[in-house]
N, C-alpha and C positions, 0 to 999 in steps of 0.2 A: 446372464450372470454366471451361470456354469460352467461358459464359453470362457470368460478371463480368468476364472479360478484357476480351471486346466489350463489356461496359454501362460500363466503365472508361474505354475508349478513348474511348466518344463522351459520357463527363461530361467528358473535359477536353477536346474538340474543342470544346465548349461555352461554352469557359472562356477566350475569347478576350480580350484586353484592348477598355477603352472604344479607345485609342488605334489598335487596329489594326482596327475596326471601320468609326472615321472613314478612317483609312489606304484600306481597299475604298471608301467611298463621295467622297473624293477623287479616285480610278484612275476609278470610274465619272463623274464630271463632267466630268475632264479628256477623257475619249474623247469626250463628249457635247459637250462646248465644240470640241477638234478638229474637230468634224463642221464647224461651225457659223464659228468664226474670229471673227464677230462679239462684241466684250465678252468675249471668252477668258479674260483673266487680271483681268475684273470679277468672272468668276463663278467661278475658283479662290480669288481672294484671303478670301472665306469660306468657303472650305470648308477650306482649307488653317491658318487659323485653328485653326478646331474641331479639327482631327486636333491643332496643338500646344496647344490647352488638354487638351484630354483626355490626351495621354502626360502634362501637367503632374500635371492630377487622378490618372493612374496610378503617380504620382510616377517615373518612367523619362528620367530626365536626359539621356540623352544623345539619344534619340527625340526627346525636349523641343527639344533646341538645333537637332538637326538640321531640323525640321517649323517650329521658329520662323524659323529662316532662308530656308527655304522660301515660307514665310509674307510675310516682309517683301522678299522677290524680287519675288512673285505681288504683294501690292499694291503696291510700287512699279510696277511692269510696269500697273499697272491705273490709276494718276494719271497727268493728262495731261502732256504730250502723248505719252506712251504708250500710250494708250487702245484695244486693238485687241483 
């Protein structure tokens, strides 16, 4: 019985959405562009993207609005003469 509980837990840790996937590898660009300062929100502005297509494709509306906004912050911040 122990045996399915545990095989249980880690089918749905598994079972993570496309959008919360981009969601980690966003957090991971954004530290990686912090490092760096150079082209910062050139190189969020797609990835930040992808995280709201994807909550789109997982259909989660309000994920959606939140990450499009996001989204259209990061490349405005990314056209000139904001460019940094």
């Amino acid at each position: 019985m122990r045996y399915l509980v545990i095989l249980a837990l880690g089918a749905l840790a598994a079972c993570s959405s496309a959008g919360a996937r981009e969601e980690e590898k966003y957090d991971m660009v954004k530290r990686q562009a912090e490092k760096v300062g150079v082209f910062k929100y050139r190189t969020l502005c797609p990835q930040s993207r992808a995280v709201a297509d994807a909550y789109l494709e997982d259909r989660n509306e309000a994920k959606y609005q939140e990450w499009k906004l996001t989204a259209d912050l990061d490349c405005g911040l990314a056209s000139e003469p904001y460019a940094k």
